[in-house]
C-alpha positions, 0 to 999 in steps of 0.5 A, a space after each residue: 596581790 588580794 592575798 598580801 594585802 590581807 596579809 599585811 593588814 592583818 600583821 599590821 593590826 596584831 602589831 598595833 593590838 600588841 602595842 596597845 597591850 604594852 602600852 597598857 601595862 607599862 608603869 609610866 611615871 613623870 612626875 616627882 614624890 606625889 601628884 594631886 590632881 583634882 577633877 572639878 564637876 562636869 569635867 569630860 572626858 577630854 579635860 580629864 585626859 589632859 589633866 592626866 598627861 599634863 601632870 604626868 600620870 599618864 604618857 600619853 592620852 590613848 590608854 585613858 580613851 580605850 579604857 574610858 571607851 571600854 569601860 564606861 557605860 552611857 551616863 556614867 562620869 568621873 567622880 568630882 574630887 581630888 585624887 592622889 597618885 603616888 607610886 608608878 601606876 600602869 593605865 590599867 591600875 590608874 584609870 580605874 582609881 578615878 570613882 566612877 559616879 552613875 547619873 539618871 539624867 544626860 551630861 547636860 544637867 
């Protein structure tokens, strides 16, 4: 019993782990021509993942939490500006076109 329950969690998480790989691979475009999008000061990570999908460079909000997640180090934030999104992009050629800004102090100030 011990040993089909490992079993089944470990096919379980290399499936999921498969499909998150997919995911992040997939050119995903749901938008028409060109979107803009701007990203305002102080705006989390959050806000931003909403922009994202809402305007429909991305189908979903999970790759941009993983790479954010992966790839952010502490006190680090999205650039303020406006960013332009033309052709079909994968989350891994997408999320990193967001400018990444270092600051010194906590995301408070």
């Amino acid at each position: 019993m011990r040993k089909w329950a490992l079993t089944s969690i470990f096919i379980l998480a290399l499936a999921g782990a498969a499909f998150i790989s997919y995911d992040l691979r997939r050119p995903y475009r749901g938008y028409a021509g060109n979107v803009v999008l701007a990203i305002g000061p102080g705006m989390r990570s959050p806000e931003v993942t909403d922009l994202l999908v809402g305007r429909g460079v991305l189908h979903h909000h999970l790759p941009f939490f993983l790479l954010n997640a992966r790839g952010r180090p502490r006190h680090r934030f999205i650039k303020a500006r406006e960013y332009l999104f033309d052709p079909p992009l994968t989350p891994l050629q997408g999320c990193p076109t967001l400018e990444w800004r270092v600051t010194s102090t906590c995301a408070g100030s």
